[in-house]
N, CA, C and O atoms as a Tripos MOL2 file, in Angstrom:
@<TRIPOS>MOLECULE
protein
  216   215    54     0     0
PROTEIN
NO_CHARGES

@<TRIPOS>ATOM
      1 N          16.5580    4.8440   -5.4870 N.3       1 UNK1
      2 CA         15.1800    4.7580   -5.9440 C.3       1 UNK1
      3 C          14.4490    3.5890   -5.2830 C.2       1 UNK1
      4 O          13.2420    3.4360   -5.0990 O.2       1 UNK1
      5 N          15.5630    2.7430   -4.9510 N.am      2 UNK2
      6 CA         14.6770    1.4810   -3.9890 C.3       2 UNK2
      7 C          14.1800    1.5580   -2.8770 C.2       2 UNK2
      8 O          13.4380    0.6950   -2.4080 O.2       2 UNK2
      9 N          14.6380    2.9610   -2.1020 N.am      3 UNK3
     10 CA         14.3390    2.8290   -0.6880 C.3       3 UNK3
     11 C          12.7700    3.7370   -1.0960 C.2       3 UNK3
     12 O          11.7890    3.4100   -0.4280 O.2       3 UNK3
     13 N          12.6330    4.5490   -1.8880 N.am      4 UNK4
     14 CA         11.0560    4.7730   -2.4870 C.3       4 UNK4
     15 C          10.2850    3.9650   -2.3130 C.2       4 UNK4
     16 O           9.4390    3.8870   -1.4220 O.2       4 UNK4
     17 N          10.5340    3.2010   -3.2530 N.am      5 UNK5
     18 CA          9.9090    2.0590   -3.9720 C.3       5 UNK5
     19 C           8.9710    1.0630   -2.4000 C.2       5 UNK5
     20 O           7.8540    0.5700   -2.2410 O.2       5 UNK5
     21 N          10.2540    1.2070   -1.5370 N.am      6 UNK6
     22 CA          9.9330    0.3550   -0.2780 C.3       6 UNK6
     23 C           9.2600    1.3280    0.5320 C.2       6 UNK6
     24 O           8.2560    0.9070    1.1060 O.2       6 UNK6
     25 N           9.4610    2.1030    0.6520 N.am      7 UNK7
     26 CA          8.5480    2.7040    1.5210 C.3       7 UNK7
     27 C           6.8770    2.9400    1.2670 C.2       7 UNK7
     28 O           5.9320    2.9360    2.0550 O.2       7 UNK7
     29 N           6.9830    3.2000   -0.5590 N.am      8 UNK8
     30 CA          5.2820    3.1140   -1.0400 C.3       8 UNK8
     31 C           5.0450    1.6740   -0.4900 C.2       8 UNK8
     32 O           3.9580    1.4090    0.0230 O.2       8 UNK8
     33 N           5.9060    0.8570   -0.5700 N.am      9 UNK9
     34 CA          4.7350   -0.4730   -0.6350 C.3       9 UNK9
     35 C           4.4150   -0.5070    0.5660 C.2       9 UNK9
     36 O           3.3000   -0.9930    0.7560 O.2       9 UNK9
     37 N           5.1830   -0.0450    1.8230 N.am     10 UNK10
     38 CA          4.9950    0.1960    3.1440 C.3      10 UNK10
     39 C           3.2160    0.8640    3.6610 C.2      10 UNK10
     40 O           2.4700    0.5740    4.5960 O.2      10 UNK10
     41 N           3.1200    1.7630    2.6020 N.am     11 UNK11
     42 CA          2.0450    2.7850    2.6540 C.3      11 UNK11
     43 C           0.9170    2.4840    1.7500 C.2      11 UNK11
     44 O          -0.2650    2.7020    2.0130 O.2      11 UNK11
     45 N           1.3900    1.9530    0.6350 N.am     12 UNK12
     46 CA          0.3270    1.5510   -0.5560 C.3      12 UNK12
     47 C           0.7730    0.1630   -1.3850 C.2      12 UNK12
     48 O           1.0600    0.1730   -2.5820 O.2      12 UNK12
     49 N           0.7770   -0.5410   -0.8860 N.am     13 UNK13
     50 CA          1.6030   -1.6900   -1.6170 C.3      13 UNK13
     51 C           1.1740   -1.7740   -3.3340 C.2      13 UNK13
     52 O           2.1590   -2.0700   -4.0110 O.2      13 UNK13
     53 N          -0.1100   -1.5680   -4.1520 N.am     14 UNK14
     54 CA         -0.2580   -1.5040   -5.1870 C.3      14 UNK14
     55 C           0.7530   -0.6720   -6.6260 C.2      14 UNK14
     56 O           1.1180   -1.0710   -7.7320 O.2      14 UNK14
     57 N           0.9120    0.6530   -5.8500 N.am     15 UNK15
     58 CA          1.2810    1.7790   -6.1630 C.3      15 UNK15
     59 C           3.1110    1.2500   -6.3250 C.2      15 UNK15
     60 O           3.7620    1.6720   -7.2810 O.2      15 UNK15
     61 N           3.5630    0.5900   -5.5860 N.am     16 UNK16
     62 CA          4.9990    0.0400   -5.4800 C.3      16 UNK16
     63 C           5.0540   -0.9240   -6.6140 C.2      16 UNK16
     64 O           5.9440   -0.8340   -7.4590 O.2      16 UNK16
     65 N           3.9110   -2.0630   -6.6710 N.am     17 UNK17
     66 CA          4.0620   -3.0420   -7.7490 C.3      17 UNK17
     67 C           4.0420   -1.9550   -8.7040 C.2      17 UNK17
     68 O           5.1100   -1.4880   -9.0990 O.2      17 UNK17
     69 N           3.1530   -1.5960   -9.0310 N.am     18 UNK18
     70 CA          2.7860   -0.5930  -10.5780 C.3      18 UNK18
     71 C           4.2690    0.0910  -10.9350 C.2      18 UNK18
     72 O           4.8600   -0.0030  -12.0110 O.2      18 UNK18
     73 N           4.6060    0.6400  -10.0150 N.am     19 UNK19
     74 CA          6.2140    1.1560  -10.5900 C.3      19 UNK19
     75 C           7.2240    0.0900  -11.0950 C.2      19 UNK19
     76 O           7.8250    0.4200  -12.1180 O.2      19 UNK19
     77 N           7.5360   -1.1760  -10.5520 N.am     20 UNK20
     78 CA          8.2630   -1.8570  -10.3860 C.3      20 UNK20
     79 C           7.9070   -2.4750  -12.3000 C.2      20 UNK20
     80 O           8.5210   -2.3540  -13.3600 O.2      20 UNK20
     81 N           6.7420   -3.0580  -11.9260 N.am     21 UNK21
     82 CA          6.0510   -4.0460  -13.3300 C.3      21 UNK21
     83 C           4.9160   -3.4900  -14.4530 C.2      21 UNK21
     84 O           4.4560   -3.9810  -15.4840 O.2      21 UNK21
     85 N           4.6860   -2.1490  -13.6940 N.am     22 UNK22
     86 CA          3.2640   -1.9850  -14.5990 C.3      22 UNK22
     87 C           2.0360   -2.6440  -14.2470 C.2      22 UNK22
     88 O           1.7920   -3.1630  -13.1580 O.2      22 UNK22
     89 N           1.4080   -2.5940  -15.0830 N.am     23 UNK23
     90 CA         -0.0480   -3.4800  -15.1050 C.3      23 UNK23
     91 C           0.4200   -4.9920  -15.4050 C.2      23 UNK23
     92 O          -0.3380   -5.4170  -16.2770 O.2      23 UNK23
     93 N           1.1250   -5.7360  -15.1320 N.am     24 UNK24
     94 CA          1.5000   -6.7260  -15.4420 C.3      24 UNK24
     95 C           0.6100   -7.7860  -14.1840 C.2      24 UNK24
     96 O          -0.0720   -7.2980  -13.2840 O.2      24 UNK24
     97 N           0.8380   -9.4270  -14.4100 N.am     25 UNK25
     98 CA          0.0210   -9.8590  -13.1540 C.3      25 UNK25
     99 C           0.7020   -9.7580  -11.5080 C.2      25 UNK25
    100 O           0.0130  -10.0370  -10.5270 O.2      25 UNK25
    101 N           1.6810   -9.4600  -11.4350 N.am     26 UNK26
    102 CA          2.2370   -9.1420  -10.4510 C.3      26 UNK26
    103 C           1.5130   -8.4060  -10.1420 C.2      26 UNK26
    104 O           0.8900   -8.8430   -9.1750 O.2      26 UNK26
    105 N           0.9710   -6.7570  -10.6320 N.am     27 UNK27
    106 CA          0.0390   -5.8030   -9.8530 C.3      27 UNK27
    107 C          -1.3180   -6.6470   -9.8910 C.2      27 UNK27
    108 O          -1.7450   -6.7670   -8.7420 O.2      27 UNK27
    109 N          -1.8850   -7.0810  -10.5480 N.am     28 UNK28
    110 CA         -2.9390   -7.6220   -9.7450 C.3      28 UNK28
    111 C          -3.2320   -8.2530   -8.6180 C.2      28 UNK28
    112 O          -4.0640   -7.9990   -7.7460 O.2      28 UNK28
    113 N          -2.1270   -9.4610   -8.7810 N.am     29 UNK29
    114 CA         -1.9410  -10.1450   -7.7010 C.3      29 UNK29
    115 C          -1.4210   -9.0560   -6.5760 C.2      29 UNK29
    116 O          -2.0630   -9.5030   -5.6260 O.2      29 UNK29
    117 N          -0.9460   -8.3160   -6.2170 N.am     30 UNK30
    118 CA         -0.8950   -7.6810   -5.3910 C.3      30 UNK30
    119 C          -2.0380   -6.7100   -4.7830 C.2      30 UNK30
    120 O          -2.1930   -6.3080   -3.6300 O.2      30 UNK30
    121 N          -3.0170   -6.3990   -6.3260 N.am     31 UNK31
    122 CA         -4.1600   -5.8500   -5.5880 C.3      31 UNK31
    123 C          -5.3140   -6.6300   -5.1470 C.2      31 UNK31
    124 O          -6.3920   -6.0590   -4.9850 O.2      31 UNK31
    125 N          -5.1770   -7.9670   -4.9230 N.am     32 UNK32
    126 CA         -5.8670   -8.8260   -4.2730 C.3      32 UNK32
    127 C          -5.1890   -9.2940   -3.0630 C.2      32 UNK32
    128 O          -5.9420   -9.6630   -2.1610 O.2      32 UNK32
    129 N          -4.0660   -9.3500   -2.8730 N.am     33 UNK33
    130 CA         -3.4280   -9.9170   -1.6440 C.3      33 UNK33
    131 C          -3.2820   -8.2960   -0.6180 C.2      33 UNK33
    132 O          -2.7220   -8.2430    0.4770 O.2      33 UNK33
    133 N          -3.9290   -7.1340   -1.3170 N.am     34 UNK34
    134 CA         -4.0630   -5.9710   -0.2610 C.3      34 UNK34
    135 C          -5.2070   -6.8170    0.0000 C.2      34 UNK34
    136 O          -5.4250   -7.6510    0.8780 O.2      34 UNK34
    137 N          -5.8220   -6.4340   -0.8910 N.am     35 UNK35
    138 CA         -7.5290   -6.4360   -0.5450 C.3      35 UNK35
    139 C          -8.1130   -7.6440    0.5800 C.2      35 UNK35
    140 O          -9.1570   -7.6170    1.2320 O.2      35 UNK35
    141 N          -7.0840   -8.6520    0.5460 N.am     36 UNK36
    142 CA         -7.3530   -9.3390    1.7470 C.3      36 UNK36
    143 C          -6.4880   -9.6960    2.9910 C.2      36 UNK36
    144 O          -6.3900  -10.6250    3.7930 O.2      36 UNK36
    145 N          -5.9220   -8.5110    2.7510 N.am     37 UNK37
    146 CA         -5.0180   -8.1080    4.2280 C.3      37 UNK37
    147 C          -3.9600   -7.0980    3.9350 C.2      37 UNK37
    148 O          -3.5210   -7.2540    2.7950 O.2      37 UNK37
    149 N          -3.3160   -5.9540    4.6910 N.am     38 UNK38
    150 CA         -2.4010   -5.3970    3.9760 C.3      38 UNK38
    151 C          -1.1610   -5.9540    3.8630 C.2      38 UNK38
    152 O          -0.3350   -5.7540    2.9720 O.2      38 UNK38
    153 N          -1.0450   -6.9640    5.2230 N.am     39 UNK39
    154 CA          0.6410   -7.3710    5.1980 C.3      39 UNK39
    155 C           0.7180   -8.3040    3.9110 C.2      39 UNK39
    156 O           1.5850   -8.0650    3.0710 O.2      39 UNK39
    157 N          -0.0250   -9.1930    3.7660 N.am     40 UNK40
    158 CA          0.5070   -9.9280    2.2510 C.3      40 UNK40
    159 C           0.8010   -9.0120    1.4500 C.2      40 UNK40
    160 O           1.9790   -9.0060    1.0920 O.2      40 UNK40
    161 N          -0.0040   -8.0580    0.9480 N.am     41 UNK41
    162 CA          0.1700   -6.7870    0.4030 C.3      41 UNK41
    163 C           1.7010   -6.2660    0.0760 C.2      41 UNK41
    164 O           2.3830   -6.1670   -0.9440 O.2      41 UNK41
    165 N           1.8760   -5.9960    1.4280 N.am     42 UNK42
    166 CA          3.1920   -5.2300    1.4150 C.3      42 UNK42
    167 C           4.1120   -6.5870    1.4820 C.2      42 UNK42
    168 O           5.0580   -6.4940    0.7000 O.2      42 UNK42
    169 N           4.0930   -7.4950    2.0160 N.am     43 UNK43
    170 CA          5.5760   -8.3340    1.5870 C.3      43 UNK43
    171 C           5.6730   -9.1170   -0.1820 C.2      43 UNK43
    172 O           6.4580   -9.8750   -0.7520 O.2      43 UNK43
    173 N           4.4220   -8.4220   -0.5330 N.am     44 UNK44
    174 CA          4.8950   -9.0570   -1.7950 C.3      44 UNK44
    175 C           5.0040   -7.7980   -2.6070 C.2      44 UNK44
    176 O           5.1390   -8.0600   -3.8020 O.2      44 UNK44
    177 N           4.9910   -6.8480   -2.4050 N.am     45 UNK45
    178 CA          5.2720   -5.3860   -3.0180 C.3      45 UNK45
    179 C           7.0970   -5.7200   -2.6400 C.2      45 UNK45
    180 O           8.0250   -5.7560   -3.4480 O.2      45 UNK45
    181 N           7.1230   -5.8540   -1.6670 N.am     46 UNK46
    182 CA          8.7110   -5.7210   -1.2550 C.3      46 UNK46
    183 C           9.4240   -7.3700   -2.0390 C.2      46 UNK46
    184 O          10.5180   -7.3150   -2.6010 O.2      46 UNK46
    185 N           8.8710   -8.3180   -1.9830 N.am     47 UNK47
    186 CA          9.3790   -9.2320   -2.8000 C.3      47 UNK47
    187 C           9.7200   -8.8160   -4.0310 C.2      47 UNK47
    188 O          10.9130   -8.7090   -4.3170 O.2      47 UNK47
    189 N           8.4010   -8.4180   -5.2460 N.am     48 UNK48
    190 CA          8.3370   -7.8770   -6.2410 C.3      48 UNK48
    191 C          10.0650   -6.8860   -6.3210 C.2      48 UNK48
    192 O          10.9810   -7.1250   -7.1080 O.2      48 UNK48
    193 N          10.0400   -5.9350   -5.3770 N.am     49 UNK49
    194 CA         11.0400   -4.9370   -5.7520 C.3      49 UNK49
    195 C          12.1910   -5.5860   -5.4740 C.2      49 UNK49
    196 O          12.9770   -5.7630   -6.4040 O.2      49 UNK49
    197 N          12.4530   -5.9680   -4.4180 N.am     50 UNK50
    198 CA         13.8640   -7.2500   -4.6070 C.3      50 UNK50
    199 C          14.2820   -7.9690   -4.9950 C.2      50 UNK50
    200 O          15.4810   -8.2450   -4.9950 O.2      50 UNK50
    201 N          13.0590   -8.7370   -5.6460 N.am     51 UNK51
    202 CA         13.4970   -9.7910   -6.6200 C.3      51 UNK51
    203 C          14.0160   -9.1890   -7.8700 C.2      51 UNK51
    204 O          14.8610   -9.8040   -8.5200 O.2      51 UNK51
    205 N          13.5440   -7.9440   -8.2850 N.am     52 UNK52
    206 CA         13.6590   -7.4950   -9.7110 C.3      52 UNK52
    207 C          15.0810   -6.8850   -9.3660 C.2      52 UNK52
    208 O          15.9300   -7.2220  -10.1910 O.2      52 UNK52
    209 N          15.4200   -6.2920   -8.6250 N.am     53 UNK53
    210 CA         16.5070   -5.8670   -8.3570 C.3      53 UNK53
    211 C          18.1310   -7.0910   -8.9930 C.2      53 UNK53
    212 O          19.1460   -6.7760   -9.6140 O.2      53 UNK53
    213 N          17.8020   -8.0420   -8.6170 N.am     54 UNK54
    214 CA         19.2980   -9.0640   -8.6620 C.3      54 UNK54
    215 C          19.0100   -9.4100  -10.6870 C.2      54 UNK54
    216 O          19.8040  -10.1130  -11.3120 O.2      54 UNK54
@<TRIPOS>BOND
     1     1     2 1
     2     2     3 1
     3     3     4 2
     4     3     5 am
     5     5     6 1
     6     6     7 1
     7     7     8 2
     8     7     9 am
     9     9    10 1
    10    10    11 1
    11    11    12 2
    12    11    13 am
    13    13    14 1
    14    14    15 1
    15    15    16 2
    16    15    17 am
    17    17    18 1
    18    18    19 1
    19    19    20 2
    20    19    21 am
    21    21    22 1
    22    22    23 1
    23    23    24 2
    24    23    25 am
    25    25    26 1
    26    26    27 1
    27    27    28 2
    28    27    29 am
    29    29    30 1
    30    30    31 1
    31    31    32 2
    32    31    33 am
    33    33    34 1
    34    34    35 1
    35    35    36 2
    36    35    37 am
    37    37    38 1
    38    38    39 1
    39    39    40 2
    40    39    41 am
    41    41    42 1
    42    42    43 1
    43    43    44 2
    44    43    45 am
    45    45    46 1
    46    46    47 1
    47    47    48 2
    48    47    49 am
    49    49    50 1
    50    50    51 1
    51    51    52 2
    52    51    53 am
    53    53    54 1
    54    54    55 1
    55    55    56 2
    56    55    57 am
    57    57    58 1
    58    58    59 1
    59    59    60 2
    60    59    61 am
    61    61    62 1
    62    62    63 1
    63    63    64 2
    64    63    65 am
    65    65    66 1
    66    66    67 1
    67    67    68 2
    68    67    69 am
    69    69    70 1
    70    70    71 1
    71    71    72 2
    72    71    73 am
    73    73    74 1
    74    74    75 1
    75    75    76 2
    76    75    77 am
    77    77    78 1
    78    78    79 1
    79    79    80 2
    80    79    81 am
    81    81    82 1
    82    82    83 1
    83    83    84 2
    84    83    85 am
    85    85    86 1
    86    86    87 1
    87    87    88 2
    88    87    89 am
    89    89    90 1
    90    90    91 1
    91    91    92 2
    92    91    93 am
    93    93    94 1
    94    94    95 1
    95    95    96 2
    96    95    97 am
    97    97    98 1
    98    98    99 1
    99    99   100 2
   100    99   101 am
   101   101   102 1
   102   102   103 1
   103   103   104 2
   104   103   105 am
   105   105   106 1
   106   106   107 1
   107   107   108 2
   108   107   109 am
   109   109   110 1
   110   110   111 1
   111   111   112 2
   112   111   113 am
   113   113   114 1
   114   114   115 1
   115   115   116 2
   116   115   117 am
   117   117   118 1
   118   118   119 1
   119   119   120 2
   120   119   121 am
   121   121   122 1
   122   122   123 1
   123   123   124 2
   124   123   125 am
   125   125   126 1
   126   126   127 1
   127   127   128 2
   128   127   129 am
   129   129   130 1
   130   130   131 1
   131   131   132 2
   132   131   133 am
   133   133   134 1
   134   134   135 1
   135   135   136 2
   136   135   137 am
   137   137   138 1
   138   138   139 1
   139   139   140 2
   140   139   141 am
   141   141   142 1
   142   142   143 1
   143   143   144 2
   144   143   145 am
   145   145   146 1
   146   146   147 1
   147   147   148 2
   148   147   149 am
   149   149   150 1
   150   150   151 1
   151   151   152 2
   152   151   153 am
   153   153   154 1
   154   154   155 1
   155   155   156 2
   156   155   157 am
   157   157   158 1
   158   158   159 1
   159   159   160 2
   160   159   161 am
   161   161   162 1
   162   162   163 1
   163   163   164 2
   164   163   165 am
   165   165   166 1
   166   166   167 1
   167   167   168 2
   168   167   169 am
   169   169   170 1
   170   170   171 1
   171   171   172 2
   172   171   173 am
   173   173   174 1
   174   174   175 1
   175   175   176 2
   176   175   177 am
   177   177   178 1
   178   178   179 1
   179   179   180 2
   180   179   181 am
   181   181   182 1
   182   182   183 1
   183   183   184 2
   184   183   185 am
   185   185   186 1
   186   186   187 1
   187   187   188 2
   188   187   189 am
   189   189   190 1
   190   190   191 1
   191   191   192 2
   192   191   193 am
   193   193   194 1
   194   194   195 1
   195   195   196 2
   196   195   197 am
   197   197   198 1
   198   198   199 1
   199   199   200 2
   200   199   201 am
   201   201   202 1
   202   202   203 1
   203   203   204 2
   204   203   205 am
   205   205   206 1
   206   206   207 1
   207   207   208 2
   208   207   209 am
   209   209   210 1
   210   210   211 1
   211   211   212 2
   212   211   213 am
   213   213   214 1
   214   214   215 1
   215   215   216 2
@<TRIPOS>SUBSTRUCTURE
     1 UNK1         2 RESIDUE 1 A UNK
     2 UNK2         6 RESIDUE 1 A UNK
     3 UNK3        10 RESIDUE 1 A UNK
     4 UNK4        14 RESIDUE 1 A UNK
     5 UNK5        18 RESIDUE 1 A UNK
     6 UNK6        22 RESIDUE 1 A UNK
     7 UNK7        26 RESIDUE 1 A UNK
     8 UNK8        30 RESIDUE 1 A UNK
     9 UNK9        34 RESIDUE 1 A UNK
    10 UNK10       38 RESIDUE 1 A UNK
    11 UNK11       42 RESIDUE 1 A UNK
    12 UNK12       46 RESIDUE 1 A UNK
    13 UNK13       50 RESIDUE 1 A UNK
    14 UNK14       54 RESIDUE 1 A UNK
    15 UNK15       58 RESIDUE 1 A UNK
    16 UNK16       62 RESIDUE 1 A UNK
    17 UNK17       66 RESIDUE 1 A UNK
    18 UNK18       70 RESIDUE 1 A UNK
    19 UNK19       74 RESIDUE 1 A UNK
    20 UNK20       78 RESIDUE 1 A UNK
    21 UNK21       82 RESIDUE 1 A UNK
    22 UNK22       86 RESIDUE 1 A UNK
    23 UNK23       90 RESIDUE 1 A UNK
    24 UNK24       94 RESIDUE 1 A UNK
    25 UNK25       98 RESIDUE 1 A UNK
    26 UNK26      102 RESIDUE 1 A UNK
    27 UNK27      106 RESIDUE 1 A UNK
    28 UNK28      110 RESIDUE 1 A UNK
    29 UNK29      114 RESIDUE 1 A UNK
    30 UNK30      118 RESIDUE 1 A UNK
    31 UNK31      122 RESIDUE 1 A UNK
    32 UNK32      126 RESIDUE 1 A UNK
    33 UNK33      130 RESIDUE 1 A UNK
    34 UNK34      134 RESIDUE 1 A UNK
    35 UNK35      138 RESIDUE 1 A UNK
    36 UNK36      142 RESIDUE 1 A UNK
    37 UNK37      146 RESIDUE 1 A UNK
    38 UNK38      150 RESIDUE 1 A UNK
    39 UNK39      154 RESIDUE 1 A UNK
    40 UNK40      158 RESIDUE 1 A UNK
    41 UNK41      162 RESIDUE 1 A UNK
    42 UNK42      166 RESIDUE 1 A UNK
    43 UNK43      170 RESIDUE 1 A UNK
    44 UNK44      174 RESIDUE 1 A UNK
    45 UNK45      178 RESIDUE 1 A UNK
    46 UNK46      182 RESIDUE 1 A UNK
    47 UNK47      186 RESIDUE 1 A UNK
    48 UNK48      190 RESIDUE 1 A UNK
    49 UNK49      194 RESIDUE 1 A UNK
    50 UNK50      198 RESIDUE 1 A UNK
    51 UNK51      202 RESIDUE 1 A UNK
    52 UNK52      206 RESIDUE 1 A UNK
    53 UNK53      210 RESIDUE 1 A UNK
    54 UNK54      214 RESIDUE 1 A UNK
C-alpha cells in the first residue's frame, strides 16, 4: 500500500498526505508547500508516508 501512497504524492502530493493523516496539519502544510512549488510538495508527502511507517 506504500508504493501507492508514493506514487500519488509523486502525482498529487495533497491526495498522499490526506490518506496517510487526514485533514490533520500535516495536509495543510502540504497544501501550501504544493502551492509554492511541487517538489516541497512531494518530498514532504513522501516524508509524511515514511515517517509514519517506523
Amino acid at each position: 500500500m506504500d508504493i501507492i501512497k508514493i506514487i500519488c504524492a509523486i502525482i498529487f502530493p495533497p491526495v498522499a498526505a490526506f490518506l496517510q493523516v487526514g485533514f490533520g496539519k500535516h495536509f495543510w502544510i502540504n497544501i501550501l508547500l504544493t502551492l509554492l512549488g511541487i517538489l516541497p510538495g512531494i518530498v514532504h508527502a513522501v516524508w509524511i508516508i515514511v515517517k509514519k511507517k517506523q
